[in-house]
Residue, then its C-alpha position, 0 to 999 in steps of 0.5 A: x508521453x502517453x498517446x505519442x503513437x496515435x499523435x504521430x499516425x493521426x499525422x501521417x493519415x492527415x498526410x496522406x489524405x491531404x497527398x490524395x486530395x493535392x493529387x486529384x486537384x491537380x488531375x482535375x487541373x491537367x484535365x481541363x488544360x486540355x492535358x491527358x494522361x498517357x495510356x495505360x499499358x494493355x497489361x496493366x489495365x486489369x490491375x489498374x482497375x482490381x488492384x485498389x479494391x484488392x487493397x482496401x479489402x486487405x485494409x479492412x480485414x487488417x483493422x479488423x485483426x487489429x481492433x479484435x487484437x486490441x479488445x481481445x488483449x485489452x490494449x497490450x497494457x501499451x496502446x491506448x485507444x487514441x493510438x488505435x483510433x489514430x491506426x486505423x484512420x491510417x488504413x483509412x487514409x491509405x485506402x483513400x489515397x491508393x483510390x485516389x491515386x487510381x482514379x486521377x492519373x497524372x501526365x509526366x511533370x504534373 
């Protein structure tokens, strides 16, 4: 069952992206019914604008950690390069997803 790893977080990044696309729909929805979403806490302003940037730099330098790991090791004899590509298009779809996330903000019960 060789590549089951990278099957299974190719899926998951197919989630998550589709979670993130949904989500901004919906927004995007909500906005032109005329609904807006709360406003933020003064406190939480800050991070809510730093914090995706913070965490996609976090992601890049953990998929450069990981793809140098791998070359360096030759894949650990487990991984193969399928079950890289598939992490790092988890990362990738993450990063999508806490964007997405930040920049379409929902009313409670949307």
């Amino acid at each position: 069952m060789p590549h089951v790893m990278g099957a299974v977080l190719f899926a998951v990044a197919a989630w998550l992206v589709w979670s993130a696309m949904d989500r901004r729909r919906r927004a995007l929805a909500a906005a032109r019914a005329g609904v807006e979403p709360p406003p933020l806490h003064p406190s939480l302003v800050l991070m809510a604008d730093l914090g995706p940037s913070i965490i996609i730099f976090g992601l890049v330098v953990a998929g450069g950690q990981v793809a140098l790991a791998f070359w360096l090791t030759g894949g650990g004899g487990v991984f193969s390069l399928f079950d890289l590509a598939g992490f790092v298009a988890l990362l990738v779809a993450y990063g999508f997803w806490v964007k997405v996330k930040g920049r379409y903000r929902l009313a409670p019960g949307h």
